[in-house]
BAZA-149660 format. One record per residue (C-alpha): residue number from 1; residue in one letter; x negated, y negated, z negated. Coordinates in steps of 0.001 Angstrom, whole numbers, padded with zeros to 6 digits, always signed. Layout:
[node NUM,'a',[X,Y,Z]]
...
! end
This chain:
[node 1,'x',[+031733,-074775,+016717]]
[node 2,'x',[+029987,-071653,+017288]]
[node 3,'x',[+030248,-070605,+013766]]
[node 4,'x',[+034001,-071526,+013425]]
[node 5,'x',[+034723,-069520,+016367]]
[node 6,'x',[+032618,-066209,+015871]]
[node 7,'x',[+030143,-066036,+018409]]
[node 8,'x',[+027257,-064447,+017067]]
[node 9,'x',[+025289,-064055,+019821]]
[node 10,'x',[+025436,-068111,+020741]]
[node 11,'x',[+023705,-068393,+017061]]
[node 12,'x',[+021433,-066085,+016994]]
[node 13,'x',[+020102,-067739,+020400]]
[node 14,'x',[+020229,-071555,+019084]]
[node 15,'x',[+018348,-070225,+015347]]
[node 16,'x',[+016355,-068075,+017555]]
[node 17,'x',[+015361,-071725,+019147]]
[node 18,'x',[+014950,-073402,+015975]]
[node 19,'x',[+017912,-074867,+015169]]
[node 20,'x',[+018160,-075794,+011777]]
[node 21,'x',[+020812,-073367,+009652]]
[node 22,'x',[+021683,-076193,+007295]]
[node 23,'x',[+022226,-079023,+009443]]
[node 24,'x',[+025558,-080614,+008486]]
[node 25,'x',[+028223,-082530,+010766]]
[node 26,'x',[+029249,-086164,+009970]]
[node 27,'x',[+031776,-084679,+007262]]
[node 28,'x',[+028995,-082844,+005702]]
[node 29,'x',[+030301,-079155,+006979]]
[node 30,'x',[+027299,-076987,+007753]]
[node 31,'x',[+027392,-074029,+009895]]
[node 32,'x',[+027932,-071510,+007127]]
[node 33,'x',[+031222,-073739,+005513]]
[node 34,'x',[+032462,-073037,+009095]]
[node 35,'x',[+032251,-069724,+009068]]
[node 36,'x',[+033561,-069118,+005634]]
[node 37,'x',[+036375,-070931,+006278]]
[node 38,'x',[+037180,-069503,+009617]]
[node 39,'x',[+036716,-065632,+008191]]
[node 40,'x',[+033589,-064986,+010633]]
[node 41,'x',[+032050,-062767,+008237]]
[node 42,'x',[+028995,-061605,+010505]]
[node 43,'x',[+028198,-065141,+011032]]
[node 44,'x',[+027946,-065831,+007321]]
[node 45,'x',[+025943,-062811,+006675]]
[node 46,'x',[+023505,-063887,+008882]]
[node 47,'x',[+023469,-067532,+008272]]
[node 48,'x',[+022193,-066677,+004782]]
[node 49,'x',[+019828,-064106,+006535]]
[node 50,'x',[+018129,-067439,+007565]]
[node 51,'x',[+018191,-069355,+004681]]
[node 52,'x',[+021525,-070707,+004839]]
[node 53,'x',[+022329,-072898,+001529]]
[node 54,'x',[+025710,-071526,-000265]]
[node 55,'x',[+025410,-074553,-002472]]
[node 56,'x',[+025830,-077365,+000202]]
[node 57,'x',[+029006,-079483,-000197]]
[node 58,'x',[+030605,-081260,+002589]]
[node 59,'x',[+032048,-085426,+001647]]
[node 60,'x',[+034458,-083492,-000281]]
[node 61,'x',[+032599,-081879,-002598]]
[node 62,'x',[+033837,-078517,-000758]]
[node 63,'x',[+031392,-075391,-000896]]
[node 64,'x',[+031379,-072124,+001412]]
[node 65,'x',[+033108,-070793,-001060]]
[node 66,'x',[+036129,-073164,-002050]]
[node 67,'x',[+036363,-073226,+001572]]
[node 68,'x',[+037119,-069436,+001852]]
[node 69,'x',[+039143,-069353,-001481]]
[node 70,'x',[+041071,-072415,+000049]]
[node 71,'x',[+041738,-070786,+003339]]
[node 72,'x',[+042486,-067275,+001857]]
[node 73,'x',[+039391,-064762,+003235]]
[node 74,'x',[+038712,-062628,+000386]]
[node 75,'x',[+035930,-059863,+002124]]
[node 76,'x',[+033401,-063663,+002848]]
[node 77,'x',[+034749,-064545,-000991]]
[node 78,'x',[+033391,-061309,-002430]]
[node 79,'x',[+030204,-061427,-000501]]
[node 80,'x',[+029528,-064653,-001347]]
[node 81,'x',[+029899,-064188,-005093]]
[node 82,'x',[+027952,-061298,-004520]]
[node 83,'x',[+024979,-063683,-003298]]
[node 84,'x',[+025719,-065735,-006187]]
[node 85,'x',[+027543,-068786,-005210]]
[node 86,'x',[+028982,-070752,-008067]]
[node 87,'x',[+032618,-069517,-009572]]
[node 88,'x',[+032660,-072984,-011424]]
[node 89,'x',[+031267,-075886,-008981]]
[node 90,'x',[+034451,-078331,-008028]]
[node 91,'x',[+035078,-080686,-005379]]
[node 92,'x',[+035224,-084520,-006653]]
[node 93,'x',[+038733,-084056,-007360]]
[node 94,'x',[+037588,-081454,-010161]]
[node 95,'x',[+039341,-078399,-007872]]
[node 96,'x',[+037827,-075090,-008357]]
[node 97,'x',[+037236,-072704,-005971]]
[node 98,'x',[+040252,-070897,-008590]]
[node 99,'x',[+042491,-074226,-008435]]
[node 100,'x',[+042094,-073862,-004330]]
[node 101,'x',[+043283,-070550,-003559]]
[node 102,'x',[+046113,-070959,-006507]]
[node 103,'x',[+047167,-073941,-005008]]
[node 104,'x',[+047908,-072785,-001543]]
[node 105,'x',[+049124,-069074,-002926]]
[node 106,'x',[+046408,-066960,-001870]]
[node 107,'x',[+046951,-064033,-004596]]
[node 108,'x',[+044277,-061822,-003799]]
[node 109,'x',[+041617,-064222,-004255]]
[node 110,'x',[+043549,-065811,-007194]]
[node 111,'x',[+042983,-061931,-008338]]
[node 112,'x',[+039444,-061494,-007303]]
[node 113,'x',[+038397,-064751,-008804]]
[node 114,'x',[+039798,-064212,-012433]]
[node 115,'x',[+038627,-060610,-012746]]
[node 116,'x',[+035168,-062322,-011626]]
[node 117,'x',[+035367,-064751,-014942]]
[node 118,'x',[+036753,-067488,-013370]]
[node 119,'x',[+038085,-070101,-016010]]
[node 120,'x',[+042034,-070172,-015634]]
[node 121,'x',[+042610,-073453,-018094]]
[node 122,'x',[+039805,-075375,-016801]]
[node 123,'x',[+041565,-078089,-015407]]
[node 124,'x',[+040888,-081074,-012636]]
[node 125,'x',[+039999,-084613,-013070]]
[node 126,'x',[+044143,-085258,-013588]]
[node 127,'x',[+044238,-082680,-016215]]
[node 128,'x',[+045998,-079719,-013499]]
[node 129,'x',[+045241,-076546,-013961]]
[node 130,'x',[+045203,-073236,-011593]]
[node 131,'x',[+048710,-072595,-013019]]
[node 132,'x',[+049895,-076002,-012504]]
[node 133,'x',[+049076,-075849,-008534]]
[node 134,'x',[+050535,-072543,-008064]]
[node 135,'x',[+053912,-073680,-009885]]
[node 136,'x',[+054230,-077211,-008256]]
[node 137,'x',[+053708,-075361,-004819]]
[node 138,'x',[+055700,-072725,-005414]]
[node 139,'x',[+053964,-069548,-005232]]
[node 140,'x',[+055790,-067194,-007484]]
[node 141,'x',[+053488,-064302,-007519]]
[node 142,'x',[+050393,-066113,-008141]]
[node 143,'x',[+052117,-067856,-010640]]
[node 144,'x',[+053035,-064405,-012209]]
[node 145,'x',[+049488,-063169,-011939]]
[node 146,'x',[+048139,-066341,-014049]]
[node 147,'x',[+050992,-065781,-017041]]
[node 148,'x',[+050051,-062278,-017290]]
[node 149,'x',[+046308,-063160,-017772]]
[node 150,'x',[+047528,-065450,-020548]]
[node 151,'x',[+047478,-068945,-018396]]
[node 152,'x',[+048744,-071999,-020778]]
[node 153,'x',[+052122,-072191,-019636]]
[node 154,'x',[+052065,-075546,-022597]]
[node 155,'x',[+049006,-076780,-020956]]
[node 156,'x',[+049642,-080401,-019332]]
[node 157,'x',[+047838,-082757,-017230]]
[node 158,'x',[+046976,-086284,-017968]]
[node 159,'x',[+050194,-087809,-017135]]
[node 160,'x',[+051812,-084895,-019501]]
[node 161,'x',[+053541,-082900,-017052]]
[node 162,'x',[+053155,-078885,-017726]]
[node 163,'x',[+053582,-076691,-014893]]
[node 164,'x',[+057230,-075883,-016024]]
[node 165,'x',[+057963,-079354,-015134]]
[node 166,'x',[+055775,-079080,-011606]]
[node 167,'x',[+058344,-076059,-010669]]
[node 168,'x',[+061375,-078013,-011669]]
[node 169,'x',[+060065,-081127,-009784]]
[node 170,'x',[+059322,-079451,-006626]]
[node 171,'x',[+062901,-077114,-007421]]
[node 172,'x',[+061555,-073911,-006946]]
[node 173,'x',[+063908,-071709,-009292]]
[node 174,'x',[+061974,-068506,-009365]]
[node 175,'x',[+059021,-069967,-010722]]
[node 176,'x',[+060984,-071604,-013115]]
[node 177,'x',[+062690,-068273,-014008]]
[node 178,'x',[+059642,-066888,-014947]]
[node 179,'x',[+058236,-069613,-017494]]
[node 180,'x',[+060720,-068943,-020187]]
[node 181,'x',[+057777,-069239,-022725]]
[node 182,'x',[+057954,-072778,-022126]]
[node 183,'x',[+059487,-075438,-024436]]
[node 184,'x',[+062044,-076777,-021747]]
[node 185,'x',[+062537,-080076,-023426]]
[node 186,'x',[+058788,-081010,-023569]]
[node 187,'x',[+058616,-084665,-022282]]
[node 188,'x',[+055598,-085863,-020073]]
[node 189,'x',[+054105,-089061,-020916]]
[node 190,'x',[+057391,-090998,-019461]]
[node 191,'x',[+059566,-089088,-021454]]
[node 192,'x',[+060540,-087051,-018152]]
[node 193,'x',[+061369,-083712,-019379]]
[node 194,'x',[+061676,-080793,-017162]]
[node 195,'x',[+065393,-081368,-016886]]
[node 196,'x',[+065208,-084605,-015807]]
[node 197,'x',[+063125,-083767,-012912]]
[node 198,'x',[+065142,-080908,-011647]]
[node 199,'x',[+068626,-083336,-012012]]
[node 200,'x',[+066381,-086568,-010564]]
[node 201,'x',[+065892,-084428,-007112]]
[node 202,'x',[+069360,-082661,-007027]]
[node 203,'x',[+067996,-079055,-007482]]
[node 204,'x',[+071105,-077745,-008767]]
[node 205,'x',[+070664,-074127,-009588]]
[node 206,'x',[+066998,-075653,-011845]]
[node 207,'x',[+069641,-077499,-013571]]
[node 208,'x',[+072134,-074661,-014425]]
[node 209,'x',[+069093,-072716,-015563]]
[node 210,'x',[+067536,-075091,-017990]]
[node 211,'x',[+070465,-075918,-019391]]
[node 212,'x',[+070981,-072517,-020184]]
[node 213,'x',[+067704,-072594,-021624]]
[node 214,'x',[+068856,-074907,-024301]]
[node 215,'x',[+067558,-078352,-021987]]
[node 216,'x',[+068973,-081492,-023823]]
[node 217,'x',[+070941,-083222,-021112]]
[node 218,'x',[+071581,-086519,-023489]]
[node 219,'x',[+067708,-086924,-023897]]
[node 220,'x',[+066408,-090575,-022866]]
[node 221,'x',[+063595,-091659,-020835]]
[node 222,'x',[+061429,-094851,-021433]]
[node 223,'x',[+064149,-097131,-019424]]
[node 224,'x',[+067165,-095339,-020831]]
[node 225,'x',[+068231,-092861,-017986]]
[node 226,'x',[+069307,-089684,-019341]]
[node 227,'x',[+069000,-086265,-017125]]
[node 228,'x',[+072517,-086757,-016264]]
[node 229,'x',[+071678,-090422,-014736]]
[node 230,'x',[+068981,-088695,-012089]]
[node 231,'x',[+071378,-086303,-011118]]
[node 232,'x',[+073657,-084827,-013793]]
[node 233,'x',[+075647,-081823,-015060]]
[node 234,'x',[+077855,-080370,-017807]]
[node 235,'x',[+078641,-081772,-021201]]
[node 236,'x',[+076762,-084943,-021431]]
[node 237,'x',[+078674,-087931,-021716]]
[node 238,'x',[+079981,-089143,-018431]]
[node 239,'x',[+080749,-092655,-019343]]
[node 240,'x',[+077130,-093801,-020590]]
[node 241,'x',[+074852,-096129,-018772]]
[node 242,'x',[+071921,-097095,-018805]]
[node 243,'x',[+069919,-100530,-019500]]
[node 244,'x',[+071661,-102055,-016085]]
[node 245,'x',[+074708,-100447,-016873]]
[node 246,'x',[+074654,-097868,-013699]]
[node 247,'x',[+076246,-094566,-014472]]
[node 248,'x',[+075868,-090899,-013653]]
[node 249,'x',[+077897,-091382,-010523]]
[node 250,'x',[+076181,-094270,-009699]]
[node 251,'x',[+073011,-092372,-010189]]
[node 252,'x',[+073794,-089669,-007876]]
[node 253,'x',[+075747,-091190,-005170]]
[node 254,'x',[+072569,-093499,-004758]]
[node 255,'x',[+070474,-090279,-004388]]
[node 256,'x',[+072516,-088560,-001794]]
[node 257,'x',[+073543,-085882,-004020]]
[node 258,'x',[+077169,-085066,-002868]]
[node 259,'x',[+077391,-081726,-004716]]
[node 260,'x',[+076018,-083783,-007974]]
[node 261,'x',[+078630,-086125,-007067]]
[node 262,'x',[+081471,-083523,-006788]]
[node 263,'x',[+081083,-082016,-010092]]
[node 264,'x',[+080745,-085377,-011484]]
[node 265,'x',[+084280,-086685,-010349]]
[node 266,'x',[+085579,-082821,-010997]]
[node 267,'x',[+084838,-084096,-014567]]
[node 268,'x',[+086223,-087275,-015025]]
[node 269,'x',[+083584,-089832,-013556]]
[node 270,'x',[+085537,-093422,-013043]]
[node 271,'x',[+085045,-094052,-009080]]
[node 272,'x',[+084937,-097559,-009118]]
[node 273,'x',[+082926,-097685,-012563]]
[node 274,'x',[+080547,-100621,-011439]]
[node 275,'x',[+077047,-102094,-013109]]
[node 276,'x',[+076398,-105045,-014721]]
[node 277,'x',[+075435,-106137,-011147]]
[node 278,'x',[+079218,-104984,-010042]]
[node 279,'x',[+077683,-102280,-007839]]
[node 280,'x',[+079847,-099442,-007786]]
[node 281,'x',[+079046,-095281,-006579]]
[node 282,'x',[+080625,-096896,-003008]]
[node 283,'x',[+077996,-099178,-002736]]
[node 284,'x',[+075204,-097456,-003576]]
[node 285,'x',[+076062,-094449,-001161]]
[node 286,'x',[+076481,-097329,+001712]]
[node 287,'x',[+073664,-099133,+000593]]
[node 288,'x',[+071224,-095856,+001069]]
[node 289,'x',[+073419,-094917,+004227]]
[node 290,'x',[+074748,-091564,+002334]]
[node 291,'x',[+077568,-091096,+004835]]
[node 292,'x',[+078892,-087277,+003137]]
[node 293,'x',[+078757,-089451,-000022]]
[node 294,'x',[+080614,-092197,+001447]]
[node 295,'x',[+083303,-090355,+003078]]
[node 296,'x',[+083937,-087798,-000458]]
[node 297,'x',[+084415,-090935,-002405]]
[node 298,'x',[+086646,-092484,+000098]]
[node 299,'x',[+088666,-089015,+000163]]
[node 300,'x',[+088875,-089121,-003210]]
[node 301,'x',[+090441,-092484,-003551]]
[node 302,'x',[+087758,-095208,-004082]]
[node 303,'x',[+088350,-098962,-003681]]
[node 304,'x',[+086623,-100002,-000291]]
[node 305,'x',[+086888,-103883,-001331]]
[node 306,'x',[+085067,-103925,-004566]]
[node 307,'x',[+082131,-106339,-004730]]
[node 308,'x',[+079057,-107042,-006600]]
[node 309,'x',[+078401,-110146,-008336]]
[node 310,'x',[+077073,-111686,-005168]]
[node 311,'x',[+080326,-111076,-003334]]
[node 312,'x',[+078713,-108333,-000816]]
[node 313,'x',[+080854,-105422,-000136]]
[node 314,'x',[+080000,-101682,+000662]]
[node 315,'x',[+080175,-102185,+004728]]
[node 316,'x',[+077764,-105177,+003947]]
[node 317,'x',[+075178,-103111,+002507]]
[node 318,'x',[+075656,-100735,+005387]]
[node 319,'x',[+075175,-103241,+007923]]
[node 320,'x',[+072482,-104985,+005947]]
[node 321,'x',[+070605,-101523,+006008]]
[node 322,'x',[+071323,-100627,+009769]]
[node 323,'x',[+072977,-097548,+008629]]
[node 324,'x',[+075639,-097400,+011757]]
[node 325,'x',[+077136,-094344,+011237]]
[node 326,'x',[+078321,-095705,+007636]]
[node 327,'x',[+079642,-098818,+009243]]
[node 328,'x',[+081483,-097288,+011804]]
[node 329,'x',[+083090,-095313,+009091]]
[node 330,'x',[+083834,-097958,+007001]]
[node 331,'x',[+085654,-100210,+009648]]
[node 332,'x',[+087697,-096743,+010214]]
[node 333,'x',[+089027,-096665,+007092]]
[node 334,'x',[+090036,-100227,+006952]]
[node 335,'x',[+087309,-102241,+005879]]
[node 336,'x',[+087846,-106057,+005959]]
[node 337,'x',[+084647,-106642,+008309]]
[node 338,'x',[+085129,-110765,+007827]]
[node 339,'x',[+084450,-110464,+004183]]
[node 340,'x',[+080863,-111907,+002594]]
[node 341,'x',[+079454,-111326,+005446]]
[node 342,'x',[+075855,-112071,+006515]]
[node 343,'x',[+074685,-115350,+008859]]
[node 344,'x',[+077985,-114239,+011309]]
[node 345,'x',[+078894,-116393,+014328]]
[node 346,'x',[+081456,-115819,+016717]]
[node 347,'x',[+081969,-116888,+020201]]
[node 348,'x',[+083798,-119997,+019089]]
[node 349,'x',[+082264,-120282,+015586]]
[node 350,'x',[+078396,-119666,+016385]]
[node 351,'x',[+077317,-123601,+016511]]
[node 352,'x',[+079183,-124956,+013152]]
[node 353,'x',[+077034,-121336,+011673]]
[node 354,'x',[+074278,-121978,+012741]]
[node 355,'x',[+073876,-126072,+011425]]
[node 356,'x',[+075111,-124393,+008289]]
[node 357,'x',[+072353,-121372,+008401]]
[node 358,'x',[+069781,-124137,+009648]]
[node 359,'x',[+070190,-125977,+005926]]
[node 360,'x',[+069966,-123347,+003783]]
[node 361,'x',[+067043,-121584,+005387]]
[node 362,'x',[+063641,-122055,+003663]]
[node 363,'x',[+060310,-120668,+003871]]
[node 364,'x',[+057816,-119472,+000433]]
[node 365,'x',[+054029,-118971,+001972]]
[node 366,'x',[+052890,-116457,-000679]]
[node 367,'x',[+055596,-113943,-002167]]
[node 368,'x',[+054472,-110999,-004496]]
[node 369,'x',[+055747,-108079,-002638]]
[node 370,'x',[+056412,-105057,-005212]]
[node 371,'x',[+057077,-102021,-004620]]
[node 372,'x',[+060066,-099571,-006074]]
[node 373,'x',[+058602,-099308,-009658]]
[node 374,'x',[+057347,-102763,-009719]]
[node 375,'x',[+054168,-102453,-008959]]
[node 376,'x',[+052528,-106078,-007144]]
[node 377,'x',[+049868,-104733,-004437]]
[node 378,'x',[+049843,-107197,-001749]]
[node 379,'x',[+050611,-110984,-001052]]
[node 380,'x',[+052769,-111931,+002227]]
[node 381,'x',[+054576,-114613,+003193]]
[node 382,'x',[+059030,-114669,+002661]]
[node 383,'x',[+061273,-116534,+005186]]
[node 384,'x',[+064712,-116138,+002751]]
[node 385,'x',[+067757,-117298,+003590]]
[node 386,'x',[+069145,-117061,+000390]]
[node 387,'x',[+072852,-116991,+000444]]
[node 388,'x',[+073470,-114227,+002884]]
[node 389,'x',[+070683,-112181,+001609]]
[node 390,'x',[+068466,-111986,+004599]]
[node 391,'x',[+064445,-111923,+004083]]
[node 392,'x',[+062012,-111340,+006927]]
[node 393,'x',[+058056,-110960,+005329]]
[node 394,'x',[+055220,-111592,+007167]]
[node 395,'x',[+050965,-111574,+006815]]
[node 396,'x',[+049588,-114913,+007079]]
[node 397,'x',[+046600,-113306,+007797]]
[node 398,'x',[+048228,-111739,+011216]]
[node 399,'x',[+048404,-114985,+012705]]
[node 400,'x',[+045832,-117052,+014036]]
[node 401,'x',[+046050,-120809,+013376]]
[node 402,'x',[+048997,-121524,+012549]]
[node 403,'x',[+050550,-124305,+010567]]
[node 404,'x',[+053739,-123405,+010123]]
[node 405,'x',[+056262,-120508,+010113]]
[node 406,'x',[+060012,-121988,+010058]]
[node 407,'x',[+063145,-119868,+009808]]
[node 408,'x',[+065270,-120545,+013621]]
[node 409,'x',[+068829,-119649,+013122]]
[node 410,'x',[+069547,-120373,+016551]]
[node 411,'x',[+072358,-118071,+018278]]
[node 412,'x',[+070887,-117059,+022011]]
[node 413,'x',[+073021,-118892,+024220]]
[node 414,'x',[+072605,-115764,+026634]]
[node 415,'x',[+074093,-113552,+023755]]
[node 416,'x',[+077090,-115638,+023153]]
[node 417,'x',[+077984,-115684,+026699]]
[node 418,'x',[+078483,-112031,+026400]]
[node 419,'x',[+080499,-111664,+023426]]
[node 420,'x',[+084518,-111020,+023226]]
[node 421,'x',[+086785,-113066,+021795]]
[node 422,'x',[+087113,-109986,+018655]]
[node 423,'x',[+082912,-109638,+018472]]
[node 424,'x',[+080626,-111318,+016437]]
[node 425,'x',[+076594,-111804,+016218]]
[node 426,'x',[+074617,-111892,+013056]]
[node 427,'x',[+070841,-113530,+014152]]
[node 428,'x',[+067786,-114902,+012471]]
[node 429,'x',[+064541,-115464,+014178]]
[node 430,'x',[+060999,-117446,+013597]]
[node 431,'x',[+059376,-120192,+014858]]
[node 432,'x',[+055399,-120553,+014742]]
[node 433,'x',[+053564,-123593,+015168]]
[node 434,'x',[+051380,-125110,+016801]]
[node 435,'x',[+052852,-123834,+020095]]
[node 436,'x',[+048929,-122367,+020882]]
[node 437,'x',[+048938,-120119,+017619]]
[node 438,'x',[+048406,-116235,+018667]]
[node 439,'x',[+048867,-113509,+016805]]
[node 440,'x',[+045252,-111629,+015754]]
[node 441,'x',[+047296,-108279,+016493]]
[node 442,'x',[+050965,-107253,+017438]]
[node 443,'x',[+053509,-108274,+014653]]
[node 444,'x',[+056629,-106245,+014101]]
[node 445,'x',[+059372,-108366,+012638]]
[node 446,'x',[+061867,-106099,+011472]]
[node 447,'x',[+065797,-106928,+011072]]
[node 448,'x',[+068181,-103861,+010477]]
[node 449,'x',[+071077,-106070,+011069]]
[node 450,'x',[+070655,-107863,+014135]]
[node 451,'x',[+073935,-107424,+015586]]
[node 452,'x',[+077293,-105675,+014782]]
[node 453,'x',[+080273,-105854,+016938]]
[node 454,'x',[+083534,-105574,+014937]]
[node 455,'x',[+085545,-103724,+017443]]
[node 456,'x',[+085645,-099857,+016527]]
[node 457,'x',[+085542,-098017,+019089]]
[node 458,'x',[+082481,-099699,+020158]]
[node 459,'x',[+080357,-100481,+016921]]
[node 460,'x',[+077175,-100773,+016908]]
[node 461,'x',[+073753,-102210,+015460]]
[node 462,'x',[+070916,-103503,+017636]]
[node 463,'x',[+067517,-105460,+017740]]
[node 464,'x',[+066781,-108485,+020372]]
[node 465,'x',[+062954,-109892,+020760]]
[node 466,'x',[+062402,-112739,+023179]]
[node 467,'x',[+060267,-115727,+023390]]
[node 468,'x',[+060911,-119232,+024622]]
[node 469,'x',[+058774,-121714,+026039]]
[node 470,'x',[+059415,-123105,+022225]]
[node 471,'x',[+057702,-120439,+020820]]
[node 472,'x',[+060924,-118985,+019091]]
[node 473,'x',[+061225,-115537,+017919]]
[node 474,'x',[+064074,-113963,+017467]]
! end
């Protein structure tokens, strides 16, 4: 602590005692990492006066010297090098001391470094170069430096992205400006050219740019998605789908992208064009809770009926997502709240409901859980109710000794008591048993559609947690 905070004097008393100049801290920082990092160049002058090591790494693999470069203080960089710390030594992510101060745009040691030999195109363990990090973060005059000292602006890492594609990712424009050396329909390893990044995030202005540049908007990706699908633009075919049949509206209204969304219909795009799943722009914006999205398409004169194949409209994918604002919308504008709903029970309906939710409920004990892309990482256990589309997953592991874990689609009594004649209750809960089983930790159960009360003026979506002396949670 002394070191990071510059007080000389303390260390000169505690070395003066015998304290030991390379003695590390449990993350393997020694006292001369702290002063390089915190600028305290007295402190790391005379650190090395007593044998300080400038080769000592801390868990990270991080030297004295990545440590300054990272953090930007170029007079402990230049007497460091000048003591002959190593330009090329990298952390266990294969960062140079280079790759640090590019990646977090500290230009005069970017400069200092590369006019002290520093390697530009030698690259980490992904295959990123110096270049790479400054484009993907942004920093335009770094950036600038590395092209004019002949960076590879073609060089790409191991997944085949080259930093014209990092800028365009990230959607910083100026950096793109600058790389117009690059070949702007070079595809990474996915087939993702830069194009399709910029349009996939909804920077805008990127897309303009690189279309300018000659970018192919028509090119496909692996699963068929063309730069229009992630998010669009002039003079690519509106009407073409991809392997699920989704189109370019779909694509953007599912992202958020009103603007992308705008020009789209400004060109033609069929509102109510639906997938091969029936899932139409509509649903996709209620579905992610998108409510600019939702209201432009409703302005514009979308059907607020249409339903996918499973009969679930675009306020049921709001509700089913807990997006209230959406809902409340919706209802506004004359959405028929009794249609496909979920498990719904009203004041005078909620018994017949419930026998019916009680016979269709079942229970899988292991369910591979995947994630977006696919990917299978963990095993949990799936209480499904299949027909109205409601799934609550839990650990097995999270629960100590228990037998059993039973869907309960029992209404509380104290709920329905409170309910209007015009208000309804959605509700799902668990049951664990034995009665004695305990939960090894807490256990959140979530629902995002707990509740919704039709009346408009007083919509809204909420949780309710309670247990019975029958162990029922719902």
């Amino acid at each position: 602590m002394a070191s990071f905070n510059g007080h000389l004097k303390v260390i000169q008393v505690l070395i003066g005692q015998g304290a030991d100049p390379n003695r590390a801290d449990n993350d393997g920082k020694t006292p001369l990492y702290a002063a390089s990092f915190s600028g305290q160049l007295d402190i790391v002058k005379f650190l090395i006066g007593q044998g300080a090591d400038l080769s000592m790494e801390d868990k990270d693999g991080w030297t004295p010297l990545y440590a300054a470069s990272f953090n930007g203080q170029l007079d402990i960089v230049k007497f460091l090098i000048g003591q002959g710390a190593d330009l090329k030594k990298t952390d266990k992510d294969g960062w140079t001391p280079l790759y640090a101060a590019s990646s977090k745009g500290q230009l005069s040691v970017v400069q200092f470094l590369t006019d002290q030999g520093a390697d530009l195109k030698l690259a980490d363990k992904d295959g990123r170069t110096p270049l790479f990090a400054a484009s993907f973060n942004g920093h335009l005059d770094v950036v600038q430096f590395l092209i004019g000292k002949k960076a590879g602006l073609s060089q790409a890492c191991i997944g085949g992205r080259t930093p014209l594609q990092a800028a365009s990712l990230k959607g910083h424009l100026d950096v793109v400006l600058i790389g117009q050396g690059a070949d702007p329909n070079r595809a990474d390893n996915d087939g993702k050219t830069p194009l399709y990044a910029a349009s996939l995030n909804g920077h805008l202005d990127e897309v303009q740019f690189l279309i300018g540049q000659g970018a192919d908007i028509n090119r496909e990706v692996k699963d068929g998605w063309t730069s229009l699908h992630a998010a669009s633009f002039n003079g690519a075919d509106l009407k073409r789908t991809d392997n699920d049949g989704t189109t370019h509206l779909y694509a953007a209204s599912l992202k958020g992208h009103r603007d992308v969304v705008q020009f789209l219909i400004g060109q033609g795009a069929d509102l109510n064009c639906a997938s091969k799943d029936g899932r139409t722009p509509l649903y996709a914006a209620s579905l992610k809770g998108h409510l600019d999205v939702v209201q432009f398409l409703i302005g514009e004169g979308v059907d607020i009926k249409g339903t996918d194949k499973d009969g679930r409209t675009p306020i049921y994918m709001a509700s089913f997502n807990g997006h209230l604002d959406v809902v409340q919308f919706l209802i506004g504008q004359g959405a028929d709240v009794n249609k496909a709903d979920p498990v719904v029970g009203s004041k005078q309906e909620s018994g017949s409901v419930e026998k019916q939710v009680e016979n269709e409920a079942n229970v899988e004990t292991s369910k591979t859980i995947r994630d977006s892309t696919g990917a299978s990482d963990q095993q949990a256990g799936l209480i499904r109710i299949e027909k109205y589309g409601i799934e609550v997953q839990f650990h097995p592991s999270e629960i100590w000794g228990v037998d059993d874990i039973q869907a309960v689609p029992e209404v509380p009594v104290e709920l329905i008591d409170l309910l209007t004649e015009d208000q309804a209750l959605i509700c799902v809960g668990l049951k664990a048993s034995p009665s004695d089983a305990k939960y090894k930790y807490p256990v959140k159960v979530t629902m995002p559609h707990s509740a919704i009360f039709t009346s408009p003026d007083t919509a809204s979506i909420g949780t309710y947690h309670r247990k019975s002396s029958k162990n029922l949670y719902s």
